[in-house]
PLY file of the C-alpha trace (Angstrom):
ply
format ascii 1.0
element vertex 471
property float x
property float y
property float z
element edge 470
property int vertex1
property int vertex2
end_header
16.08 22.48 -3.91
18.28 19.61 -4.91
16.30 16.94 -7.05
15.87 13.38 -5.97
18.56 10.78 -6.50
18.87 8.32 -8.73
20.08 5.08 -8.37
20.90 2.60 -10.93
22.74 -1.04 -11.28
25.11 -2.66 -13.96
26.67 -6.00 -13.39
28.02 -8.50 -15.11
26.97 -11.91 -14.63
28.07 -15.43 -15.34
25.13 -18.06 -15.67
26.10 -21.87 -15.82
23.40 -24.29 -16.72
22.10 -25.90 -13.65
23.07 -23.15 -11.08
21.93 -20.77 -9.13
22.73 -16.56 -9.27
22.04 -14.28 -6.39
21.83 -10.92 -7.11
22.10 -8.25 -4.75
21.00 -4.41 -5.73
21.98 -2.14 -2.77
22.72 1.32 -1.94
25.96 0.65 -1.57
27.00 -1.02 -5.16
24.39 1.35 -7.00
25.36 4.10 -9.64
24.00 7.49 -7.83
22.99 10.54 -10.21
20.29 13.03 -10.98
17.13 12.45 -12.08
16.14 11.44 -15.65
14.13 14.31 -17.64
10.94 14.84 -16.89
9.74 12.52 -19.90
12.19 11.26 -22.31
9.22 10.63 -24.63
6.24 12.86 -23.89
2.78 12.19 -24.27
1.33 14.10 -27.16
-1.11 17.34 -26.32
-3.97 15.70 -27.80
-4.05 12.03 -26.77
-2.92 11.90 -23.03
-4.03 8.75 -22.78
-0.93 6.93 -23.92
0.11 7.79 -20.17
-1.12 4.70 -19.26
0.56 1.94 -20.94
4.24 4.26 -20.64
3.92 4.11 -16.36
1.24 1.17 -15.32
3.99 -0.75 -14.13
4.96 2.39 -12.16
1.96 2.96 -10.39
1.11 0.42 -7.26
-1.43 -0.53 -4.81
-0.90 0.00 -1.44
-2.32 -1.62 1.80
-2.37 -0.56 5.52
-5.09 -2.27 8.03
-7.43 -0.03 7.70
-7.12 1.61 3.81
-6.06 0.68 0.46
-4.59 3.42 -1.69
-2.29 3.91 -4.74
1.24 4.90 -4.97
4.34 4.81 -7.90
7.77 4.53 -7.71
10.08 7.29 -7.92
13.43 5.95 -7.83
15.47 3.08 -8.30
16.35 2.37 -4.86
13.06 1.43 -4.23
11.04 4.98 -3.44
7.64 5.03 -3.30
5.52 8.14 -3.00
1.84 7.82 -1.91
-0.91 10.08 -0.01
-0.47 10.40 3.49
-4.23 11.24 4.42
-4.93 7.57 3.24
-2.06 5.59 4.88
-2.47 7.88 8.22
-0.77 6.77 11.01
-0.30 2.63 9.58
3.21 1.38 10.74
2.29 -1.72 8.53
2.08 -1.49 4.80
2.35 -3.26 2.04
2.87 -2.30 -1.49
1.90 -4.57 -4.26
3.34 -4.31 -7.35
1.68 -6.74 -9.95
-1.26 -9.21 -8.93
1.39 -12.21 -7.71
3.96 -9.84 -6.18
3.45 -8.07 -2.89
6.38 -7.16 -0.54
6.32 -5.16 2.74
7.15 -1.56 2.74
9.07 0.93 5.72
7.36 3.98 5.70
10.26 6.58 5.87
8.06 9.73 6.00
4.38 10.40 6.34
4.18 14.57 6.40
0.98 15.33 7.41
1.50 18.89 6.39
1.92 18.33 2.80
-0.31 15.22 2.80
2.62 13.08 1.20
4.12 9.85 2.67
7.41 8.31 1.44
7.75 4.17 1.36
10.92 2.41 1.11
10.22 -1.38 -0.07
13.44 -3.61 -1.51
14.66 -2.32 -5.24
15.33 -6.09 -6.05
11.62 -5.98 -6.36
11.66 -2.40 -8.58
14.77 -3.45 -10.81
12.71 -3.96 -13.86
10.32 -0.53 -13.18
10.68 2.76 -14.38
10.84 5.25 -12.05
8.47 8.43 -12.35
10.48 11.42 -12.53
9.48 14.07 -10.57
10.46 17.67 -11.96
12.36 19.22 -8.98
13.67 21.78 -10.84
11.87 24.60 -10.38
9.24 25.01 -7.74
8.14 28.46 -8.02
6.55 28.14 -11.02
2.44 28.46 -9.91
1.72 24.21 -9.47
-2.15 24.93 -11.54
-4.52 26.95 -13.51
-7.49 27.13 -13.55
-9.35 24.55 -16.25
-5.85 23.21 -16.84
-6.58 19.17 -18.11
-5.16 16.91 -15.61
-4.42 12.87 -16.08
-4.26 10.57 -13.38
-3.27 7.07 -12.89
-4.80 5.00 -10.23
-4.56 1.47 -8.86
-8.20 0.76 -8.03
-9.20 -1.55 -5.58
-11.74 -3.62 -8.24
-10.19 -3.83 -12.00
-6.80 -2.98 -13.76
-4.70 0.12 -12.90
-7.00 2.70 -15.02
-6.39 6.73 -16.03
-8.98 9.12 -14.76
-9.24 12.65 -16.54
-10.29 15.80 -15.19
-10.01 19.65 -15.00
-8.68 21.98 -12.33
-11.67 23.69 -10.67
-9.66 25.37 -7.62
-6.12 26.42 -7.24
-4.77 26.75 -4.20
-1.02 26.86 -3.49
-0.62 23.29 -1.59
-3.95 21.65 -2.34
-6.27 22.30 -5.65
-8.63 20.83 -6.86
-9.74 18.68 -9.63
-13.18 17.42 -10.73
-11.69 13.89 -11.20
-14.20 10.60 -10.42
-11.62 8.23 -8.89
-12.21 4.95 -8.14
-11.83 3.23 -4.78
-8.35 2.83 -3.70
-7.13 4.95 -6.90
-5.73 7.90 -4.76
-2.66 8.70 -4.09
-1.32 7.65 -7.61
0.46 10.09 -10.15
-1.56 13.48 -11.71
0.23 14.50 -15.20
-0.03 17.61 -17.51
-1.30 16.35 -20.88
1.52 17.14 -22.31
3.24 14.12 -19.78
5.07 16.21 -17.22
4.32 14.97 -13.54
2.66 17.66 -11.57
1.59 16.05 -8.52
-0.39 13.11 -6.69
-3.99 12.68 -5.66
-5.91 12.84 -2.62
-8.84 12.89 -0.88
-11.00 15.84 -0.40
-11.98 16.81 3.42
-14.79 19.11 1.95
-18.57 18.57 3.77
-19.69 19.26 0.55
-21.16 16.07 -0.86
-20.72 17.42 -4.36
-16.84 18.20 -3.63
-16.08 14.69 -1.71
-16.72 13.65 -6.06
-14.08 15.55 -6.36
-9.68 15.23 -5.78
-7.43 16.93 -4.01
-3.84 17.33 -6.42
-0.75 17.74 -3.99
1.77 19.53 -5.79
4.79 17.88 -7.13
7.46 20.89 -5.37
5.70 19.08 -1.83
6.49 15.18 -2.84
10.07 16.41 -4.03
10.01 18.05 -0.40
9.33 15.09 1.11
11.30 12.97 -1.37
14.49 14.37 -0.67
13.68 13.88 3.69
13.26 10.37 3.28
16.05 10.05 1.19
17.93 11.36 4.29
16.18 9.04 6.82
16.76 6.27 4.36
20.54 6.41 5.07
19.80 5.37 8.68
16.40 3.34 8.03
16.95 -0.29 8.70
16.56 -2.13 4.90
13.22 -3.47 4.37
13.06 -6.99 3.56
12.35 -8.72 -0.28
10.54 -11.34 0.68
6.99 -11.71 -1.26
3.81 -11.37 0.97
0.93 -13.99 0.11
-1.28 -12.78 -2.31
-5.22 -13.75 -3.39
-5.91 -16.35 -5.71
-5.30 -15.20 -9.21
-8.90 -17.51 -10.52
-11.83 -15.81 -8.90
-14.06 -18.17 -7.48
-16.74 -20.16 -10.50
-20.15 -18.17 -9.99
-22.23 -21.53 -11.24
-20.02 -23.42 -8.42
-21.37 -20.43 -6.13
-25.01 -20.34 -7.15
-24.85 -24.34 -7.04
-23.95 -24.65 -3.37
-26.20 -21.63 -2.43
-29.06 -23.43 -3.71
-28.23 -26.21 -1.85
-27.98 -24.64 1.38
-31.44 -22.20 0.86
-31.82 -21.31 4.49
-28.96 -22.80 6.36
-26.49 -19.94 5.14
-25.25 -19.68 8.86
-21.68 -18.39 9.74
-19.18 -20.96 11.04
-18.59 -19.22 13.96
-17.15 -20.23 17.41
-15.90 -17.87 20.48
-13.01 -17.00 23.10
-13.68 -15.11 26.28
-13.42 -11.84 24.92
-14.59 -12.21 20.92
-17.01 -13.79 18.63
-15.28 -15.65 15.92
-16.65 -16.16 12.46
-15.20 -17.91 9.44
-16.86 -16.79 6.00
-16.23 -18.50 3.01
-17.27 -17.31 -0.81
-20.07 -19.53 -0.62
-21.52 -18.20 2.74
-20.56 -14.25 1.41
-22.47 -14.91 -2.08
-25.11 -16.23 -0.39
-25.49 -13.31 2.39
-24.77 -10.95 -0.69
-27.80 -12.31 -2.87
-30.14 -12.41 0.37
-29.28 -8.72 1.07
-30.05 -7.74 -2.48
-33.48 -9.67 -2.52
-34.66 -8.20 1.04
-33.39 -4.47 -0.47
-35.50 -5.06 -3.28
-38.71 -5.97 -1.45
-37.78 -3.18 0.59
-36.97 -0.31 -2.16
-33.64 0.61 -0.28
-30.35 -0.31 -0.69
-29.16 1.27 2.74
-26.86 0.03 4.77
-27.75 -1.50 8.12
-27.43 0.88 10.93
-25.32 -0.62 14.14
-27.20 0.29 17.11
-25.69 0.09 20.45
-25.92 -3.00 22.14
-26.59 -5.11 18.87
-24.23 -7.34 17.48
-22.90 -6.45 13.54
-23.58 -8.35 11.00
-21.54 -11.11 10.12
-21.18 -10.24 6.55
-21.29 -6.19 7.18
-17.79 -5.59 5.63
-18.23 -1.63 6.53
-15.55 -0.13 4.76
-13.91 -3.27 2.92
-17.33 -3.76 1.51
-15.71 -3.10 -1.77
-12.53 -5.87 -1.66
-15.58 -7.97 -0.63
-17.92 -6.94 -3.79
-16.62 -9.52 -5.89
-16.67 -12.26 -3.76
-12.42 -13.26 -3.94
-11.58 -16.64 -3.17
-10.77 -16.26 0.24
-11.08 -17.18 4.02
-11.84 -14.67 6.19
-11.67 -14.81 9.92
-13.67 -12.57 11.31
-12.76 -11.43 15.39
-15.57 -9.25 16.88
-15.60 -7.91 20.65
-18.15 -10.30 22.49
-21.57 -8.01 24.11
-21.55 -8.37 27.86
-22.97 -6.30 30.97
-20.28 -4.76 33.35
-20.41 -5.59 36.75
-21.80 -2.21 38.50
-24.44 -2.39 35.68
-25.49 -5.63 36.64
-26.06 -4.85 40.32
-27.65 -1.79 39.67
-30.46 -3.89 37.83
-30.33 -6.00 40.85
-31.44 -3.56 42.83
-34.07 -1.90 40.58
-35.68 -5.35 40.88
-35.37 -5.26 44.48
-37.49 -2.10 44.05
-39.80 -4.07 41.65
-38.35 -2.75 38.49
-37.36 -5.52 35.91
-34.25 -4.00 33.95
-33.46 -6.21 30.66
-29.76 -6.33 30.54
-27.80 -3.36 29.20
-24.93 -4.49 27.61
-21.35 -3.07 25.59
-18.77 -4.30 23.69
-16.21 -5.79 25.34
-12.35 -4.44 24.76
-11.40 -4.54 20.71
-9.39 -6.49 18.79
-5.60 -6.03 18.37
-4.42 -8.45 16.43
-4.64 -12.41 15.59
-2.35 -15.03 14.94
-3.36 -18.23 13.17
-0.87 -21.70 12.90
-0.87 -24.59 10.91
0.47 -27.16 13.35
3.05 -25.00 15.13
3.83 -22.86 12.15
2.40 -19.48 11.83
0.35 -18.66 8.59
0.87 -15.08 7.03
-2.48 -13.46 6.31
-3.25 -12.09 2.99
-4.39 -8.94 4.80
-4.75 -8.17 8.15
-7.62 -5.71 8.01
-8.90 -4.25 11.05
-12.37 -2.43 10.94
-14.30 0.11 13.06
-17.93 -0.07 13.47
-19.85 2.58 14.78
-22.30 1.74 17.94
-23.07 4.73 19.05
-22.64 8.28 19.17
-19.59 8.48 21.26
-18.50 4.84 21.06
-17.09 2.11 17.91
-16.03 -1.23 17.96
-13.14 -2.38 16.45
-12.86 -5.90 14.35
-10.44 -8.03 12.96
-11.30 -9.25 9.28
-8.29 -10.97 8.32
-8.15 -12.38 4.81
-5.83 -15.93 4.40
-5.51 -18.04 1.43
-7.39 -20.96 1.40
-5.09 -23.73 1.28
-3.03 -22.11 4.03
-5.55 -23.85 7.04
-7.00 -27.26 6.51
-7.46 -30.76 7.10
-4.06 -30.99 6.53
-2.77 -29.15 9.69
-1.69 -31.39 12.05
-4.43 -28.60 14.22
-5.46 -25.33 13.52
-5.25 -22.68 16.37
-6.21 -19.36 16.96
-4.06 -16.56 19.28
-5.83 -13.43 20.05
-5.21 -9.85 21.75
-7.23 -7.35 22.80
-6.59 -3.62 22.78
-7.17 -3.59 26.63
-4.40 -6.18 27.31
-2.34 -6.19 23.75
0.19 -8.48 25.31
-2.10 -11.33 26.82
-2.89 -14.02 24.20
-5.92 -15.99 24.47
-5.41 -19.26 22.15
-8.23 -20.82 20.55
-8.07 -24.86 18.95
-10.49 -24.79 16.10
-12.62 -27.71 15.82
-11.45 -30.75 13.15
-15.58 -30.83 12.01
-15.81 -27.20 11.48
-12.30 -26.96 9.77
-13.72 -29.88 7.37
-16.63 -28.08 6.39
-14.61 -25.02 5.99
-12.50 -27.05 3.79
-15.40 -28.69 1.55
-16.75 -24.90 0.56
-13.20 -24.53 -1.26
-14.00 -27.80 -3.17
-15.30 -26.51 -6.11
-12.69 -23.90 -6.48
-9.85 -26.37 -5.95
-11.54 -28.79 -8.72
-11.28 -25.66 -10.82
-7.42 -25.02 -10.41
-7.19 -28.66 -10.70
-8.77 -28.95 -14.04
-6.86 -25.50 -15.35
-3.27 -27.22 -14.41
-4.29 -30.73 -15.35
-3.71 -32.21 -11.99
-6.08 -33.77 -9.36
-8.37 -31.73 -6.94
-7.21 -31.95 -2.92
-10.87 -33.59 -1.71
0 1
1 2
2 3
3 4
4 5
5 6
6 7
7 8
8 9
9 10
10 11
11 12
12 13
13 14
14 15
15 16
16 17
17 18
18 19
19 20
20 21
21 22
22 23
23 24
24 25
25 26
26 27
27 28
28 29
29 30
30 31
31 32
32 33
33 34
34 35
35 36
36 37
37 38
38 39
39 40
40 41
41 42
42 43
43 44
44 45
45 46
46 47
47 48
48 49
49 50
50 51
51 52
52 53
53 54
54 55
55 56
56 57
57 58
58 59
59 60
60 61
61 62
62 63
63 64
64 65
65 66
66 67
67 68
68 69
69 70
70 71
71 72
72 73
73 74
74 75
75 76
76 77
77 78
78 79
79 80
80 81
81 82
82 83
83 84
84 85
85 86
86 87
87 88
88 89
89 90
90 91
91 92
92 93
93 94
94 95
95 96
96 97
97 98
98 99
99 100
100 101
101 102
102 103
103 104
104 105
105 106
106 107
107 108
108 109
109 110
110 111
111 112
112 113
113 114
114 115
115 116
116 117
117 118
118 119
119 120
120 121
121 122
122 123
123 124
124 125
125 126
126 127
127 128
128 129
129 130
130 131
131 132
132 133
133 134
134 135
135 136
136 137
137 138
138 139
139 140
140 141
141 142
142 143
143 144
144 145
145 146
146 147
147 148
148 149
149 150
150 151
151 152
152 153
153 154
154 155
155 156
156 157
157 158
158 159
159 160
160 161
161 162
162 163
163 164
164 165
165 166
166 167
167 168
168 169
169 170
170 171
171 172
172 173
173 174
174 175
175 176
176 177
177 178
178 179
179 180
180 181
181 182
182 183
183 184
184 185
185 186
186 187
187 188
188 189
189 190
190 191
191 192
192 193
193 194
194 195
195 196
196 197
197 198
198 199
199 200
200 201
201 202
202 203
203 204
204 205
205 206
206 207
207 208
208 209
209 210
210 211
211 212
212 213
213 214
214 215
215 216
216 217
217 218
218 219
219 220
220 221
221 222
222 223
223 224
224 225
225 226
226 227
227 228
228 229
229 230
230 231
231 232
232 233
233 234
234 235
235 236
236 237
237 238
238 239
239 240
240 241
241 242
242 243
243 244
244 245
245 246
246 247
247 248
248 249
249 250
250 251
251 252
252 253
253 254
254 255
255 256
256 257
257 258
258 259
259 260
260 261
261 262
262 263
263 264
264 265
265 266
266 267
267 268
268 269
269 270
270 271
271 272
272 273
273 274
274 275
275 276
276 277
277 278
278 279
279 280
280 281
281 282
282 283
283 284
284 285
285 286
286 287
287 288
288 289
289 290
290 291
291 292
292 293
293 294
294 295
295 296
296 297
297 298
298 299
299 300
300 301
301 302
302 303
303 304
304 305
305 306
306 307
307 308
308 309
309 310
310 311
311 312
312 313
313 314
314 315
315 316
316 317
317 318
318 319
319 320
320 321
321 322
322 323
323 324
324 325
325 326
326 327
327 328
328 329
329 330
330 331
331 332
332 333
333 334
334 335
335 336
336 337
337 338
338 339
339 340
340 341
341 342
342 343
343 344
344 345
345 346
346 347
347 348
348 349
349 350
350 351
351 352
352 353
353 354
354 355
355 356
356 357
357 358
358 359
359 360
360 361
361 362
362 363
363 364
364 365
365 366
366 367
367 368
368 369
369 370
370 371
371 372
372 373
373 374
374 375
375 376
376 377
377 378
378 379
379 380
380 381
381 382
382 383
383 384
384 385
385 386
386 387
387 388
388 389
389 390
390 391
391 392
392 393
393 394
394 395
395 396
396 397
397 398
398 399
399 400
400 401
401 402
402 403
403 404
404 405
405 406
406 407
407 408
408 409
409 410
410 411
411 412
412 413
413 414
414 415
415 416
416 417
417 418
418 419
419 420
420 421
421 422
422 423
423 424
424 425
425 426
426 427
427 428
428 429
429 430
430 431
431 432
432 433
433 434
434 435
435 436
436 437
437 438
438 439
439 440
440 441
441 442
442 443
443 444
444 445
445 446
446 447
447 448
448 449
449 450
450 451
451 452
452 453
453 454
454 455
455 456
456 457
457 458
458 459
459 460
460 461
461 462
462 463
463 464
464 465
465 466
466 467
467 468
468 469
469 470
């Protein structure tokens, strides 16, 4: 099997003072040739853990909808390999290299098979990162042993990029198994021999064993280069993805005095701002109104010696601060404004005259509602100009045995809607009717008190860059 290609750029440029330079990296002006060695500069046997500062910059977070996982680039023209169980299905992803730089991604492969998906993002973005090489060399050399020490490198979804160690406890020829402890949103990131030598990525285990879900999967590095070299091919076809940068979250989390100030203040009027269209429920949280939920979850857990989840029964509404799966990104309360879509509760129409004739019979029915048709997606504007979410995350909530709901929780900065849109509106579809738009004009009152929650966070960005807080 032929290795991956390598791409690589040298030009000559000519600044003047005052102007501007453009440059352009593309396939077609790029140096093309093997793969570097496996490791110009190996780790040393005994201290693996200089791994991490020699490809951090390599490894990166990656978003879809409905997951966060890692990833790392593997070659110049902008190749990044990630887990394919995580991403699934997600025609939208983003990749985010560094805290303030996130671009959008073309996934060129996802092979289910080998649990290995390929993303193409811009390499003006990966000019100044060093690819991972992947040995293609040989791939008939057995991928494990058994107790062999493993390293790998994760992006997690709380805290800096971070290595996890572990040993191989299972070998099997295109999944084994390693008794790593991974942290949220760290899979799918590099696994390395200690001696530095990439020998695969990580993934998620599908055993029912609760004690082997602790564990990770380690996809061999003869499948990535498999699927490496296939999206290299699709790649030559694959229309470019774009460079532009993605909005990001605030880089200063949110003061926790600020937060525990206006908590205080509003002991027992924590309500949602919340407001509705004929299909959804919408809700707008804020940090102060998620702290404040958070804290008065924790106190009720502790008078009630459990720290278990809610359950969502069928025909009750969820939870306004319920993040399911996101729970995590929520955790440390980010500086953020989430609008929250949820499918309104209502009684269908046979339903409703079958009650009506139970009480004809003298039977009182109390009304047996369901979810109405989920959300699909949500566009918010400024005025008349659209305003890019942060993340567009979509959630599922189970109701019921059979049935789930599914929720928009999109995440925007919050500067990007306020009292300084000309109006704020709201555009939603359903999964029922994905091309009807319902729009929604959010009220100038509750966009003000949206607005005065951010106040002590803008006073704090204010005082950090010696300018003037936006009242």
């Amino acid at each position: 099997m032929r290795p991956p290609v390598h791409h690589q750029w040298t030009q000559t440029l000519e600044i003047t003072a005052g102007g501007d330079v453009i440059l352009e990296l593309t396939a077609d002006n790029a140096e093309v040739g093997g793969a570097p060695e496996p490791s110009a500069s190996p780790a040393p046997e005994n201290d693996p853990s200089l791994l991490l500062p020699q490809w951090k910059d390599s490894v990166v977070a990656v978003w879809t909808p409905q997951s966060r996982a890692s990833g790392f680039v593997v070659d110049g023209a902008g190749l990044v390999v990630t887990n394919q169980r995580v991403i699934g299905s997600a025609s939208a992803v983003d990749v985010q290299l560094t805290p303030s730089v996130k671009v959008a991604a073309r996934v060129l492969v996802a092979d289910r098979v080998r649990d290995v998906a390929v993303l193409w993002i811009d390499p003006v973005n990966t000019a100044s990162v060093r690819p991972v090489p992947l040995d293609c060399a040989d791939g008939s050399k057995p991928p494990f042993v058994h107790g062999q020490r493993v390293v790998a490198i994760g992006a997690p979804l709380r805290g800096q990029k971070d290595v996890s160690f572990g040993e191989v406890s299972r070998v099997e020829p295109h999944a084994s198994v390693a008794d790593f402890r991974l942290a949220p949103g760290s899979t799918g990131g590099p696994v390395f021999n200690t001696g530095g030598g990439v020998v695969g990525l990580s993934s998620v285990v599908d055993d029912q064993d609760e004690r082997r879900r602790r564990d990770a999967r380690i996809v061999p590095v003869a499948d990535a280069c498999e699927v490496v070299r296939s999206a290299g091919k699709a790649m030559q076809t694959a229309e470019r993805p774009v460079a532009t940068r993605l909005p990001v979250e605030p880089l200063r989390p949110f003061p926790v005095d600020a937060l525990d100030a206006a908590g205080q203040r509003r002991q027992g009027s924590l309500s949602a701002y919340q407001m509705s269209s004929s299909d959804f429920d919408i809700t707008f949280l804020t940090p102060v109104l998620v702290s404040g939920s958070q804290h008065s979850a924790q106190q009720a857990n502790t008078r009630a010696g459990s720290t278990r989840a809610p359950d969502v029964q069928q025909g009750r509404q969820v939870a306004p601060t319920d993040f399911g799966g996101w729970s995590e990104y929520f955790a440390d309360v980010p500086p953020v404004l989430v609008v929250r879509v949820t499918p309104k509760l209502a009684e269908g129409f046979w339903t409703t005259v079958a009650r009506g004739a139970a009480y004809t019979q003298g039977v009182a029915l109390p009304p047996i509602k369901h979810f109405k048709p989920g959300f699909s997606r949500l566009r918010a504007l400024c005025g008349n100009v659209q305003v890019t979410p942060i993340h567009p995350f979509t959630l599922e909530q189970r109701v019921s045995e059979t049935d789930a709901i599914r929720e928009g929780l999109y995440v925007f900065d919050p500067q990007s809607l306020g009292p300084h849109c000309k109006s704020v509106k709201l555009v939603l579809y359903s999964e029922k009717e994905p091309e009807k738009q319902e729009t929604r004009a959010v009220d100038r009152q509750l966009i003000e008190r949206i607005w005065q929650d951010f106040a002590p966070y803008r006073a704090l960005v204010a005082t950090a860059s010696g300018g003037q807080a936006d009242r």
